[in-house]
Jmol script that loads the backbone (N, CA, C; Angstrom):
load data "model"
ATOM      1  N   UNK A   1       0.846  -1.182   0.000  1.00  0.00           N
ATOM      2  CA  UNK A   1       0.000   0.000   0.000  1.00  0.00           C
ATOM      3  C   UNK A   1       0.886   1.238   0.000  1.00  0.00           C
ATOM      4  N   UNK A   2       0.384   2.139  -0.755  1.00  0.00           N
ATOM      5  CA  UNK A   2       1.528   3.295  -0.804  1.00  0.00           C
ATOM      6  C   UNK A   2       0.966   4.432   0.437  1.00  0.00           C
ATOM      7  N   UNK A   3       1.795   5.158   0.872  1.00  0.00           N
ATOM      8  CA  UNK A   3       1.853   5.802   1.621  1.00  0.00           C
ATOM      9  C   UNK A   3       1.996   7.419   1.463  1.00  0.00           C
ATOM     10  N   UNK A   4       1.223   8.372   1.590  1.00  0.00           N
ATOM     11  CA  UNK A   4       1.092   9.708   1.847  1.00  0.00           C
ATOM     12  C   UNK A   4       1.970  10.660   2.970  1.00  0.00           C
ATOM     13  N   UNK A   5       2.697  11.154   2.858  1.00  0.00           N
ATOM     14  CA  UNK A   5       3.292  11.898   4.109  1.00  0.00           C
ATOM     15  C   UNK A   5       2.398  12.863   3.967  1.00  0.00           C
ATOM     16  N   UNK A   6       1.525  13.106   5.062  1.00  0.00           N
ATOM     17  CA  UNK A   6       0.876  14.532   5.223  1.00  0.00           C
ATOM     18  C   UNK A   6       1.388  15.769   6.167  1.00  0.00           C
ATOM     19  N   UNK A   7       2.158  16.974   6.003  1.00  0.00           N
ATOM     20  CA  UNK A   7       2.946  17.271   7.161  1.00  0.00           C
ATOM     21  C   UNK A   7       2.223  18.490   7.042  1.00  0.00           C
ATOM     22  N   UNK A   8       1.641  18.504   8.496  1.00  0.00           N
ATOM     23  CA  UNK A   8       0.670  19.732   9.265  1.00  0.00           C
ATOM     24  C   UNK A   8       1.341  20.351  10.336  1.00  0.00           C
ATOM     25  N   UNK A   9       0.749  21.044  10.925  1.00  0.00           N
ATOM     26  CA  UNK A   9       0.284  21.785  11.861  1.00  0.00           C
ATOM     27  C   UNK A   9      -0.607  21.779  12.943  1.00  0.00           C
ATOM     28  N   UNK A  10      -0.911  22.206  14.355  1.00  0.00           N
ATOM     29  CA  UNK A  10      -1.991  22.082  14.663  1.00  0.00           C
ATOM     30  C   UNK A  10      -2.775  23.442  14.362  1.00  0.00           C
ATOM     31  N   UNK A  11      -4.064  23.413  15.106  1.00  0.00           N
ATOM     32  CA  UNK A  11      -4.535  24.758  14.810  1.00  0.00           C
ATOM     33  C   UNK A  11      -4.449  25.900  13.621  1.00  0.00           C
ATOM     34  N   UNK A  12      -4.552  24.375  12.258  1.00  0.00           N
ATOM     35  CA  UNK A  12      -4.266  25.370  10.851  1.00  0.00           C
ATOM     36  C   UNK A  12      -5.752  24.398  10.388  1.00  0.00           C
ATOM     37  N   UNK A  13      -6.367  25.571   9.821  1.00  0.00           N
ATOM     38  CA  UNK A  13      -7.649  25.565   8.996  1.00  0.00           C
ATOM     39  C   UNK A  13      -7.700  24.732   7.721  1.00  0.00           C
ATOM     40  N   UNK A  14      -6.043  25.677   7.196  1.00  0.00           N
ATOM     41  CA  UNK A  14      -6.155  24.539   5.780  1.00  0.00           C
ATOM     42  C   UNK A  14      -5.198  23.044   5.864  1.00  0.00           C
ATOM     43  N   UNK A  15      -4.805  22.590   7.229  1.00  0.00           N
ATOM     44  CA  UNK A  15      -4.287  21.676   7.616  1.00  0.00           C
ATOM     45  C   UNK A  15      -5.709  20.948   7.436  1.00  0.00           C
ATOM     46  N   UNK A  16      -6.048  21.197   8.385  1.00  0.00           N
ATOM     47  CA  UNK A  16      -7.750  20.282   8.890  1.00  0.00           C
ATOM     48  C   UNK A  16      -8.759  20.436   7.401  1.00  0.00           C
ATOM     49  N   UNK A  17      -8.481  20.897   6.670  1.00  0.00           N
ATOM     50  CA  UNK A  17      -9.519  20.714   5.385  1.00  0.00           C
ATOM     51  C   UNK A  17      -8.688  19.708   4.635  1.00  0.00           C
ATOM     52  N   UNK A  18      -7.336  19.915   4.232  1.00  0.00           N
ATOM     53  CA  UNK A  18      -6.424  18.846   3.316  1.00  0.00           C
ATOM     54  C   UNK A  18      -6.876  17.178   3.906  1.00  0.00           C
ATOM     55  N   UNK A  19      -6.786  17.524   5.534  1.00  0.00           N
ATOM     56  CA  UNK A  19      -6.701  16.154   6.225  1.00  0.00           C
ATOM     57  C   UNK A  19      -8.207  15.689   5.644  1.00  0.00           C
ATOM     58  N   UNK A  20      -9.145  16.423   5.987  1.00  0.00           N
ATOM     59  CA  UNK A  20     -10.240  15.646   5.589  1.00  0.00           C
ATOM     60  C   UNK A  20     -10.649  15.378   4.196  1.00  0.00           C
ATOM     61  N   UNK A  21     -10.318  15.682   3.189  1.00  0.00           N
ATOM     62  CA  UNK A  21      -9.922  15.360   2.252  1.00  0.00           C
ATOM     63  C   UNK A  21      -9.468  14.342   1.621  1.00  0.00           C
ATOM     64  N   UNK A  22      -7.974  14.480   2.719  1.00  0.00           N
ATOM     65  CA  UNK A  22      -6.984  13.406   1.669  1.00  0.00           C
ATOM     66  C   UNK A  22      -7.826  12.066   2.050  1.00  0.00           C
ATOM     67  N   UNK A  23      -8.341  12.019   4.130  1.00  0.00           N
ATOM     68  CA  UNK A  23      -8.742  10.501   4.368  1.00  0.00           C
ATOM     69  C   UNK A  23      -9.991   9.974   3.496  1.00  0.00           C
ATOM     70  N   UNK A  24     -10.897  10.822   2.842  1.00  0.00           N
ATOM     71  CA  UNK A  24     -11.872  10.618   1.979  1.00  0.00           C
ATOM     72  C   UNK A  24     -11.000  10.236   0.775  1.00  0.00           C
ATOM     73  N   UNK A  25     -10.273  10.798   0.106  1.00  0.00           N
ATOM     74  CA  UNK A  25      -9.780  10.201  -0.755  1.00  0.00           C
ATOM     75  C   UNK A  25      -9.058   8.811  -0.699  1.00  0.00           C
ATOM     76  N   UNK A  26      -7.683   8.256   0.245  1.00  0.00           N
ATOM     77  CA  UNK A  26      -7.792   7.266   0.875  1.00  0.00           C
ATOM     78  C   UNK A  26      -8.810   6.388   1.068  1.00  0.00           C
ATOM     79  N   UNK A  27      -9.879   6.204   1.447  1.00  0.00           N
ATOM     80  CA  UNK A  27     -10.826   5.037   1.638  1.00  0.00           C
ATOM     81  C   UNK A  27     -11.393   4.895  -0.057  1.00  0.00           C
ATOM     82  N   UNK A  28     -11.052   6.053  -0.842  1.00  0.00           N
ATOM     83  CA  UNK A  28     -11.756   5.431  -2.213  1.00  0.00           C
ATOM     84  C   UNK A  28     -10.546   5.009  -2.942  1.00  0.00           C
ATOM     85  N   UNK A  29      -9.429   5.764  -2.565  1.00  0.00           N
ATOM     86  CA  UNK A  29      -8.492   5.042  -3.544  1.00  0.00           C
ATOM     87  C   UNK A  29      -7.279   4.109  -3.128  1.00  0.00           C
ATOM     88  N   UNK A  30      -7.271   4.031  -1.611  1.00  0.00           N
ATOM     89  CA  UNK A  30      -6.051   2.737  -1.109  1.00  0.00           C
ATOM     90  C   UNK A  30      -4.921   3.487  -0.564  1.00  0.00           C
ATOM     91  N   UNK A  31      -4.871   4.135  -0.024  1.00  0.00           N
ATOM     92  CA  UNK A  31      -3.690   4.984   0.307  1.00  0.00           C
ATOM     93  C   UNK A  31      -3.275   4.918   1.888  1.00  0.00           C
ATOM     94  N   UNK A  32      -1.878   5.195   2.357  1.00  0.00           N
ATOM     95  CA  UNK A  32      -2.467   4.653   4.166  1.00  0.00           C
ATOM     96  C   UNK A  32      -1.830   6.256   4.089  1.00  0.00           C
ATOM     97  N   UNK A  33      -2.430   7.128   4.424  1.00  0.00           N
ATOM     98  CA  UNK A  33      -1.542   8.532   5.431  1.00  0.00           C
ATOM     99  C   UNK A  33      -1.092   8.457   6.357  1.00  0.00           C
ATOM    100  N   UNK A  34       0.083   8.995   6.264  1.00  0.00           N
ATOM    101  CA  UNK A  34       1.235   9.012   7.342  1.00  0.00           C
ATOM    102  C   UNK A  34       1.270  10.559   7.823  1.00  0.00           C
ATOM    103  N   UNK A  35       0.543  10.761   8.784  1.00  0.00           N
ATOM    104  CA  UNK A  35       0.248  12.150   9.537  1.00  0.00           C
ATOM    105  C   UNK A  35       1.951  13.004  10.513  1.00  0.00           C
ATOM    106  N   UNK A  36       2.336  13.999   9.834  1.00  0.00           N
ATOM    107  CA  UNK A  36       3.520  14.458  10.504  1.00  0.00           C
ATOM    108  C   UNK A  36       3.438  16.189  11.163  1.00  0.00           C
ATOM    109  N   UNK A  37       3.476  15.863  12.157  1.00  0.00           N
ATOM    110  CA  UNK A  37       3.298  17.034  13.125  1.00  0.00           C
ATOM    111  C   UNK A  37       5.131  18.053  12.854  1.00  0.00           C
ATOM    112  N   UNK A  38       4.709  18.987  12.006  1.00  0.00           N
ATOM    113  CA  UNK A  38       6.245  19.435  11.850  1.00  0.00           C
ATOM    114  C   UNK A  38       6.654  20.170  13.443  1.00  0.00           C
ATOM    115  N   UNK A  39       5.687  20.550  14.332  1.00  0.00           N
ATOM    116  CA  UNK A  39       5.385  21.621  15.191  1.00  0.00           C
ATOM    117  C   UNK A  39       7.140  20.762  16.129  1.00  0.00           C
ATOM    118  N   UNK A  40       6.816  19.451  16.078  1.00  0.00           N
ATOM    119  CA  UNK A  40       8.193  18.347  16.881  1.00  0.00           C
ATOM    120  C   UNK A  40       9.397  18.410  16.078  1.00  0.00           C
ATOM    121  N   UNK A  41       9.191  18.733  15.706  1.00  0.00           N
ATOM    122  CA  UNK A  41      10.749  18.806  15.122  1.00  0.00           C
ATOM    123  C   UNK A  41      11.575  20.038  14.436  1.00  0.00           C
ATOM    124  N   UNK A  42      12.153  20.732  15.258  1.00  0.00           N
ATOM    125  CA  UNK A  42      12.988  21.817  14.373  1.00  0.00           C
ATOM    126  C   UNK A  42      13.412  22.107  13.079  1.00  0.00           C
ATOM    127  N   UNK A  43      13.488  20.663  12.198  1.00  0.00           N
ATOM    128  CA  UNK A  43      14.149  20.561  10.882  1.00  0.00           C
ATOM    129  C   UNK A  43      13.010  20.582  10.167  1.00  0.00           C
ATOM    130  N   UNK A  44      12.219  19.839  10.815  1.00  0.00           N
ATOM    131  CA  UNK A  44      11.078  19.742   9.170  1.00  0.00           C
ATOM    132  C   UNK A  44      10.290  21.125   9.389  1.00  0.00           C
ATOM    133  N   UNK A  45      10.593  21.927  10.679  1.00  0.00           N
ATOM    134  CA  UNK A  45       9.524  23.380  10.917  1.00  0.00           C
ATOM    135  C   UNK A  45      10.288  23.945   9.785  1.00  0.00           C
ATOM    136  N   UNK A  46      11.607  24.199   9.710  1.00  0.00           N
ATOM    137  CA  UNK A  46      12.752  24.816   8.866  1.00  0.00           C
ATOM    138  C   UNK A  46      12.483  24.106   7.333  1.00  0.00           C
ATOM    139  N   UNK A  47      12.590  22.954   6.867  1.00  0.00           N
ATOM    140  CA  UNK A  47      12.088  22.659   5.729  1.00  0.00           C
ATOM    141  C   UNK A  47      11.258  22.899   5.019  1.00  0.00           C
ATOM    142  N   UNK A  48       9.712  22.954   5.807  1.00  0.00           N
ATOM    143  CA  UNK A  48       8.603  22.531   5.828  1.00  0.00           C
ATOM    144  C   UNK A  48       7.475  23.994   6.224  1.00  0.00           C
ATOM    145  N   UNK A  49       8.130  24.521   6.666  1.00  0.00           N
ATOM    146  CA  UNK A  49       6.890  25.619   7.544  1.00  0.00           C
ATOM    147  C   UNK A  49       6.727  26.340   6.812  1.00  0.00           C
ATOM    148  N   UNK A  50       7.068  26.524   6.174  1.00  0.00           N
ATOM    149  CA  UNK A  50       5.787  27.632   4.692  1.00  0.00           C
ATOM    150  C   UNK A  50       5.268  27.320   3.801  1.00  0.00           C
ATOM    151  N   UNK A  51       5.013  25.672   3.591  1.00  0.00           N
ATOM    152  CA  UNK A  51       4.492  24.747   2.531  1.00  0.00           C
ATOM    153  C   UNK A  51       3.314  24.266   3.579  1.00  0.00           C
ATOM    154  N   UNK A  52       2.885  23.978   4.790  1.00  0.00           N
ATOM    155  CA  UNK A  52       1.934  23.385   5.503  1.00  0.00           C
ATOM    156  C   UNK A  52       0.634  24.376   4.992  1.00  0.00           C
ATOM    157  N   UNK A  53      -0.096  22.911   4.779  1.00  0.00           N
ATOM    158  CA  UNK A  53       0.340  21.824   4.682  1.00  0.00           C
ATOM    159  C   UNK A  53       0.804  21.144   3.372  1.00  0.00           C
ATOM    160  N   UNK A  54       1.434  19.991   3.657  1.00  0.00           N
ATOM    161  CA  UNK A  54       2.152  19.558   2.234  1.00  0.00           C
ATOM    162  C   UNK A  54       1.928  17.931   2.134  1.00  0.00           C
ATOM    163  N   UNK A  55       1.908  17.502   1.251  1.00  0.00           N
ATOM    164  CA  UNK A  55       1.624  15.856   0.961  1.00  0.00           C
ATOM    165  C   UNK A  55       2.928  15.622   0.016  1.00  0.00           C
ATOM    166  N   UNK A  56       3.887  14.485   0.387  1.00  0.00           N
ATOM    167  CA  UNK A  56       4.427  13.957  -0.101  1.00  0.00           C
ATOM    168  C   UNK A  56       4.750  12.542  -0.359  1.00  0.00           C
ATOM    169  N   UNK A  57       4.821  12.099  -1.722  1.00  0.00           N
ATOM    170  CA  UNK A  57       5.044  10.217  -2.267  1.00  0.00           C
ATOM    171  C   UNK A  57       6.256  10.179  -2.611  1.00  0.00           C
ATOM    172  N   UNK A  58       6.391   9.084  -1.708  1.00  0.00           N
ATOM    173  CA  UNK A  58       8.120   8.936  -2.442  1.00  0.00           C
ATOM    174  C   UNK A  58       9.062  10.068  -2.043  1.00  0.00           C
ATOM    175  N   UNK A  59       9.242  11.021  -1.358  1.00  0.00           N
ATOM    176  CA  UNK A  59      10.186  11.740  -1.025  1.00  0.00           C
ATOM    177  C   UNK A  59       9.645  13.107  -2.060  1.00  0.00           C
ATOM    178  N   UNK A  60       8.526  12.932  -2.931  1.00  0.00           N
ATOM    179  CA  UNK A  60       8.563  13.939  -3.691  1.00  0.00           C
ATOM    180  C   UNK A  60       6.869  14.923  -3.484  1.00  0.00           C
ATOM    181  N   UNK A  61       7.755  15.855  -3.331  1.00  0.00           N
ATOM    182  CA  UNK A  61       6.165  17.095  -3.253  1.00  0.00           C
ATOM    183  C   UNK A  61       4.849  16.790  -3.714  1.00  0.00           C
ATOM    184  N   UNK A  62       3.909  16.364  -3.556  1.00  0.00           N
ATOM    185  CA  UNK A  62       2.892  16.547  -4.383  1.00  0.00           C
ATOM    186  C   UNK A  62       2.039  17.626  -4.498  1.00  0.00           C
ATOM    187  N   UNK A  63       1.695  18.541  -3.328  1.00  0.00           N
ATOM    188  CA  UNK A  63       0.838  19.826  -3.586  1.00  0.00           C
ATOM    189  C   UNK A  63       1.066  20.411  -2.006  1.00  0.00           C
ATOM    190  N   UNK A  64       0.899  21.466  -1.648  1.00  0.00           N
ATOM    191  CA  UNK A  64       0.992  22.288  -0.349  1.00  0.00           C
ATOM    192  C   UNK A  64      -0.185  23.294  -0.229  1.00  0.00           C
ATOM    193  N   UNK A  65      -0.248  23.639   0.617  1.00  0.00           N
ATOM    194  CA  UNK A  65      -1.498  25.018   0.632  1.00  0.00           C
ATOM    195  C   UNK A  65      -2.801  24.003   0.992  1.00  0.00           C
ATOM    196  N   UNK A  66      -3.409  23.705  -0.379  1.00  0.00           N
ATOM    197  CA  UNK A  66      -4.393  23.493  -0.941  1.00  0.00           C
ATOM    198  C   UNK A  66      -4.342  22.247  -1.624  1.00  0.00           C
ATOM    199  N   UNK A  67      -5.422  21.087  -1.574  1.00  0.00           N
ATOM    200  CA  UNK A  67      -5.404  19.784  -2.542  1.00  0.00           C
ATOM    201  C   UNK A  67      -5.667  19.992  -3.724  1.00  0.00           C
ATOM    202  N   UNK A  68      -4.597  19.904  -4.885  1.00  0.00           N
ATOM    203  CA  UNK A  68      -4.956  20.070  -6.146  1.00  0.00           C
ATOM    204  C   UNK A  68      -5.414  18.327  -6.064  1.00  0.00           C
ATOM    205  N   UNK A  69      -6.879  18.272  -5.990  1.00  0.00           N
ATOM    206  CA  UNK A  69      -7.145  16.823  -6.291  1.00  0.00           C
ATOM    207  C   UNK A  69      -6.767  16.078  -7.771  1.00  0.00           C
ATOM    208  N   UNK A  70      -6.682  16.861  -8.766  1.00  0.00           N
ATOM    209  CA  UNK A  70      -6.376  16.300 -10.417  1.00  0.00           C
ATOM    210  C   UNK A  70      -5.218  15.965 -10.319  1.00  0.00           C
ATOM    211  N   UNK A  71      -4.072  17.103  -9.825  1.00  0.00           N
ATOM    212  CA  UNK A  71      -2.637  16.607  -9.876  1.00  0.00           C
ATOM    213  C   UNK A  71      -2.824  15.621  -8.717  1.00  0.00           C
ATOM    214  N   UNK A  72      -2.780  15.625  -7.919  1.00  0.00           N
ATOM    215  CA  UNK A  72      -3.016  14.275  -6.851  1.00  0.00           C
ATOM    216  C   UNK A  72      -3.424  12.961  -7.486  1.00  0.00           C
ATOM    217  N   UNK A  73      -4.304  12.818  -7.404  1.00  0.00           N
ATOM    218  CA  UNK A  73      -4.927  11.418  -8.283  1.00  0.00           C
ATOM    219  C   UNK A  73      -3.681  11.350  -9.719  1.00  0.00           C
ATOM    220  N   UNK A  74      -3.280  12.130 -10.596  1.00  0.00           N
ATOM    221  CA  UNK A  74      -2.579  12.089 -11.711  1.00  0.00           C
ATOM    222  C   UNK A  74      -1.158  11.629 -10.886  1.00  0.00           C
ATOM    223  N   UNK A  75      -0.794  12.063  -9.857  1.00  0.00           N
ATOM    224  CA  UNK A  75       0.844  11.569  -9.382  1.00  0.00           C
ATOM    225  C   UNK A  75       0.133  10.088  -8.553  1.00  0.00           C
ATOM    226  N   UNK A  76      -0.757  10.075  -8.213  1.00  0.00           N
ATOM    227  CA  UNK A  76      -0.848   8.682  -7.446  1.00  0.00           C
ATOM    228  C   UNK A  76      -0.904   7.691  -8.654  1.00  0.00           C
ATOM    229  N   UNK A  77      -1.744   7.834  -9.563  1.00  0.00           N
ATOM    230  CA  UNK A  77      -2.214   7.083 -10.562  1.00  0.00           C
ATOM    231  C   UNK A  77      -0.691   6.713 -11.112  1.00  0.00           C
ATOM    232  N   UNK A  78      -0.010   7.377 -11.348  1.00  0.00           N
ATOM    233  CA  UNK A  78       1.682   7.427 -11.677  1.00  0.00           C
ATOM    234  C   UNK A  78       2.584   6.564 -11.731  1.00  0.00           C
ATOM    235  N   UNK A  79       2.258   6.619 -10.232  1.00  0.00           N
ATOM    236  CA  UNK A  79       3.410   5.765  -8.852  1.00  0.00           C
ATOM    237  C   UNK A  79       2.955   4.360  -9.159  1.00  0.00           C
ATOM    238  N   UNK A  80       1.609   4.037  -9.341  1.00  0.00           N
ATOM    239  CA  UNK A  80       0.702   3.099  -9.155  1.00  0.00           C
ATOM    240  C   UNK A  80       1.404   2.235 -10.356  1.00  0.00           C
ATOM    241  N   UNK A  81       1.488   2.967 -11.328  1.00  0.00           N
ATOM    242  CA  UNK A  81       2.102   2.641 -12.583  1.00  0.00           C
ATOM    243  C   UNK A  81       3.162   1.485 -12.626  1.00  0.00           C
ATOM    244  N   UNK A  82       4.087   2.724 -11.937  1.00  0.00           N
ATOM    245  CA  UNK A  82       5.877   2.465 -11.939  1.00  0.00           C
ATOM    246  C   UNK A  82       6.105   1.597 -11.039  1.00  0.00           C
ATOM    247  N   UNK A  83       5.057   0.951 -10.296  1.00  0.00           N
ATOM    248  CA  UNK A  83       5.631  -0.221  -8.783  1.00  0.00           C
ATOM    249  C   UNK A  83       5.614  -1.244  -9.791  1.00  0.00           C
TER     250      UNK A  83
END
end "model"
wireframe off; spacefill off
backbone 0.3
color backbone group
């Protein structure tokens, strides 16, 4: 099963809309999310803290801010491919 890095925030609006989202998407399309609190860790706040929230496959970006659901499904559909 492929895996989603979802890396949030607490107390972010468009954290909590992506999340509910992505897990709706997940139950239709097979995905397990891997939920990452950047708030614990200094490096990924520094990496990471002006992209939250952000979804990444494979080590690679898929969208931040906002769920572009087309590019999403188009990079999952992808991956799905290439295994």
């Amino acid at each position: 099963m492929m895996k989603i890095h979802f890396y949030h925030v607490s107390d972010c609006h468009l954290c909590e809309d992506m999340g509910q989202r992505l897990t709706a998407l997940a139950a239709e399309l097979g995905f397990e999310i891997v939920p990452i609190n950047i708030e614990t860790d200094e490096d990924l706040c520094e990496r990471y803290g002006l992209k939250i929230p952000l979804l990444v496959l494979d080590g690679e970006e898929i969208c931040y801010h906002r769920l572009d659901e087309t590019e999403f499904r188009r990079r999952l559909g992808a991956k799905k491919v290439t295994r």
